[in-house]
Structures are given as C-alpha cells and as structure tokens.
C-alpha positions as CSV (number, residue, x, y, z in Angstrom):
1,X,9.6,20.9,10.4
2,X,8.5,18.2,8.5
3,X,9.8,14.5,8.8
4,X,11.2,13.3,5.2
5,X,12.5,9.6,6.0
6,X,10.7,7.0,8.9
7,X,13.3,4.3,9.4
8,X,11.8,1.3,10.6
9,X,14.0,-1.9,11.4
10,X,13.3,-5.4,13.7
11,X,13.9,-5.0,17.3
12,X,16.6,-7.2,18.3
13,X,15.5,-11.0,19.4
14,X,11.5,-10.4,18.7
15,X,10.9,-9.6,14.9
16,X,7.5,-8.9,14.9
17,X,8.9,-5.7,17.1
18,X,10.5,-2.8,15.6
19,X,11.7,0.5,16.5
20,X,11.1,3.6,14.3
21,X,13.8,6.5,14.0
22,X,12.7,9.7,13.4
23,X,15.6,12.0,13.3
24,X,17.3,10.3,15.7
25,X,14.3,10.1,18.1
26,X,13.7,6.3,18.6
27,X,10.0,5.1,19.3
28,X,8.8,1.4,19.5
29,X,6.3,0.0,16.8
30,X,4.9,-3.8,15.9
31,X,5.5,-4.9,12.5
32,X,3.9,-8.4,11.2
33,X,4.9,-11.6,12.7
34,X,6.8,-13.3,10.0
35,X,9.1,-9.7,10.8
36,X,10.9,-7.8,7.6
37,X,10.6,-9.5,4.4
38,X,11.6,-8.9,0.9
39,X,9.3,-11.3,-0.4
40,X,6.1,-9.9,0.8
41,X,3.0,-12.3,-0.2
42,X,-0.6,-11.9,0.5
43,X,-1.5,-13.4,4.3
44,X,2.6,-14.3,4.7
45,X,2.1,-11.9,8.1
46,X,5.2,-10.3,7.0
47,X,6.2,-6.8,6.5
48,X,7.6,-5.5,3.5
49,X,11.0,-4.8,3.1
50,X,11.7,-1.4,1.0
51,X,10.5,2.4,0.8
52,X,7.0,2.9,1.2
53,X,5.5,7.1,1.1
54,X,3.1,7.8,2.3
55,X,0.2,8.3,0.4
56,X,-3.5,9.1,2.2
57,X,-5.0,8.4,5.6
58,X,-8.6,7.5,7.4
59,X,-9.5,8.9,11.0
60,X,-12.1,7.9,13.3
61,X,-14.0,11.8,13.5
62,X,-15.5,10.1,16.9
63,X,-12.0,9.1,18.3
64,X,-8.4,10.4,16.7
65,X,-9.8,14.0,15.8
66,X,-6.2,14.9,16.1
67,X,-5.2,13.2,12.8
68,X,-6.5,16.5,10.9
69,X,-3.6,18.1,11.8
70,X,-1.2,16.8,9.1
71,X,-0.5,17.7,5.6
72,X,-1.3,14.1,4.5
73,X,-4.6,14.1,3.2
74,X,-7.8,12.1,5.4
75,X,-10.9,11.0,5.0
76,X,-13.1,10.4,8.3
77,X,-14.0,6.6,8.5
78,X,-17.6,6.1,8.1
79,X,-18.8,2.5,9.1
80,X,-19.3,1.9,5.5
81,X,-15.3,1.7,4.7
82,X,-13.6,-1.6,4.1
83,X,-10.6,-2.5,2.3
84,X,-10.4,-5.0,-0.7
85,X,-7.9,-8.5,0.6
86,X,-8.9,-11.1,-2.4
87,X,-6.1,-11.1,-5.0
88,X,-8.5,-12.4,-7.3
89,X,-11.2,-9.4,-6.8
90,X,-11.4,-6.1,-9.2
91,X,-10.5,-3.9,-6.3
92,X,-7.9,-5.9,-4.4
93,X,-5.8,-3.6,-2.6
94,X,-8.5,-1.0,-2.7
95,X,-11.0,1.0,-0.3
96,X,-14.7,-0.3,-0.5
97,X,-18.0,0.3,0.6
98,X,-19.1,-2.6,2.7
99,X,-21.3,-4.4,2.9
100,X,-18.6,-6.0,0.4
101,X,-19.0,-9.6,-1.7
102,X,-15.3,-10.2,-1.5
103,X,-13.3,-10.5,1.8
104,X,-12.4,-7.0,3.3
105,X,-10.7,-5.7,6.0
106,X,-13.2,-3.6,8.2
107,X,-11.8,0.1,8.9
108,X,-14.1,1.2,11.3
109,X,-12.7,-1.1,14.3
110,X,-13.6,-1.6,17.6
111,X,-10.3,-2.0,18.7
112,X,-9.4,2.0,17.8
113,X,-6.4,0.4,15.8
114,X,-7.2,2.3,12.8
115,X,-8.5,5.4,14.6
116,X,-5.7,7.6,12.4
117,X,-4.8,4.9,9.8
118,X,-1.8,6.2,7.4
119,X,-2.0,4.2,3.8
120,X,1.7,3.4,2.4
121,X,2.5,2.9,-1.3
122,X,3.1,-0.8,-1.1
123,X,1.6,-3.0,-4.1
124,X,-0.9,0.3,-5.3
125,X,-0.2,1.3,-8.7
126,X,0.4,-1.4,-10.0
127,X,-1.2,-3.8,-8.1
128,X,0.2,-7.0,-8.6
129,X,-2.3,-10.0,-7.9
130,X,-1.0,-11.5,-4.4
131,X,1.5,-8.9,-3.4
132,X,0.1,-7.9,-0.4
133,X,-2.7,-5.3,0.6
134,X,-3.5,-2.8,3.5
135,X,0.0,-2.2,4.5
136,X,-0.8,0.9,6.4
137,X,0.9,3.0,9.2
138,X,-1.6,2.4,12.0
139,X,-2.1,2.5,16.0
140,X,-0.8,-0.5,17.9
141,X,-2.4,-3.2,20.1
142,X,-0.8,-3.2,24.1
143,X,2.4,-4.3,24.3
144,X,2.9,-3.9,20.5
145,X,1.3,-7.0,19.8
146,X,2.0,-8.4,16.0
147,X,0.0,-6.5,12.8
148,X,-0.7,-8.3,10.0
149,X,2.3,-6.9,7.9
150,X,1.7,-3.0,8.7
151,X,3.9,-0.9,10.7
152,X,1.6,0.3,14.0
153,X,2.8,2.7,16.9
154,X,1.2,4.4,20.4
155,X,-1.4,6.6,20.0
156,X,1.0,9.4,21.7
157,X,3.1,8.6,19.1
158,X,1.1,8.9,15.9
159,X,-0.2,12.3,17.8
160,X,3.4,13.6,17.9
161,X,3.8,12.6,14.4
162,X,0.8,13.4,12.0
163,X,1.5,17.1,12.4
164,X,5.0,16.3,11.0
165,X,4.3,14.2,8.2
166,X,2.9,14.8,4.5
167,X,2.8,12.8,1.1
168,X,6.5,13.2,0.7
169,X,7.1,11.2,3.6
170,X,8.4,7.8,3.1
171,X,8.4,5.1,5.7
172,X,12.3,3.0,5.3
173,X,12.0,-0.3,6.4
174,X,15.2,-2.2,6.7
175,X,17.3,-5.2,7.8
C-alpha cells in the first residue's frame, strides 16, 4: 500500500531532530539546524514549514540500487550532477552538469548521503530568488547530525520506504 501523507515535526528539546510518522509508525530523521521554519531563506539552515510532494529522485547505481523500487521516478547520479544554490544564477534551484560556474551542491557525495536522494516541491515552480534550494528527502549522517534544511533518515529507513512512496506523496512538516 502506498504512503499518501509523511508527517515530520521537531523532536522535543533538539530542533535540528525530528521524527517522521508514517501511519503511525514513528522513525527518527534530522532536519536543518535553525529546526522548522515558516520563513525559509536561502542558507538560513532551516527547514521549511508546509507541504512538500514529492516530486523526482537521484540514486547512487554503485550504492542504493534499492532506490529503483519505487513509483517515484530516478535518475542514477553520474559524477557530473550538481545542483544550482546561487539565487542570482539562471538555474538556481535546479540540477546541473558540473563542472558548474555558479556554486553547486555536488550529488555524487562521498559521504553516501544522497545515495537515494528524494527531491520535494519546495521553491520549484516558481522559483522565487532566495527561497531556498535542494530541500530534498535524503539519508542521514550518524546520530542524525543536522542537514542543511532537508529532511534526512537511516538508510534502513529510506529502504523500507521507497517501495511505498510515489509523486503523490507529500512530506507534512509541522510545529
């Protein structure tokens, strides 16, 4: 059965820790360290308040080959892949092929955080110039360390997930 609704809120007393609720199934996850805001701004370290679906996902082919087992749609990372952070840039808040002229977040990671990498819906169409960028659903660090604003779980539990989720999936993240 397929998961509709993702509810993510702060974990009490440490809000750059969350816990995500999947019909009724709890799971920890790290959220940004400015915790849950409404007033999201790009490089506040904050994660945005609101509903966010789902939209597309990346995969290492080498590491997460697991994360084709979903209905979301994924690309393979290639080394090449980088995502757009400068407000001021054409394709802010977009993929890019890097070697990049602007800033850019590198997807292919040596830290296997974006080994299945989920992209949310926040500040895409339209893309407002210092909104925010590359909120994603992502893997997390040990001990759920702080993202920069996305929402990031285990490895076990993206595996237990991806099969679950699809494009109609939206990720709740409340007070």
């Amino acid at each position: 059965m397929g998961v509709k609704t993702i509810v993510v809120r702060a974990r009490p007393g440490n809000r750059s820790q969350g816990l995500l609720n999947v019909a009724g199934t709890i799971f920890p996850c790290a959220l940004g360290p400015g915790g849950i805001t409404a007033r999201k701004r790009e490089g506040d370290g904050g994660t945005p308040l609101g509903r966010l679906r789902i939209v597309s996902g990346y995969f290492r082919n080498d590491h997460f080959v697991t994360a084709r087992q979903t209905r979301v749609p994924m690309q393979p990372i290639a080394a090449t892949l980088g995502w757009c952070e400068v407000p001021d840039d054409r394709n802010y808040n977009r993929p890019v092929r890097i070697p990049y002229c602007a800033s850019h977040e590198t997807m292919h990671r040596l830290d296997n955080l974006y080994d299945a990498c989920l992209v949310l819906d926040w500040n895409l169409k339209p893309r407002l110039r210092g909104r925010g960028s590359a909120i994603f659903f992502h893997l997390a660090r040990p001990g759920f360390t702080p993202t920069q604003g996305c929402v990031a779980v285990a490895a076990a539990t993206m595996r237990r997930l991806l099969p679950r989720l699809s494009t109609s999936t939206v990720v709740k993240v409340v007070r």
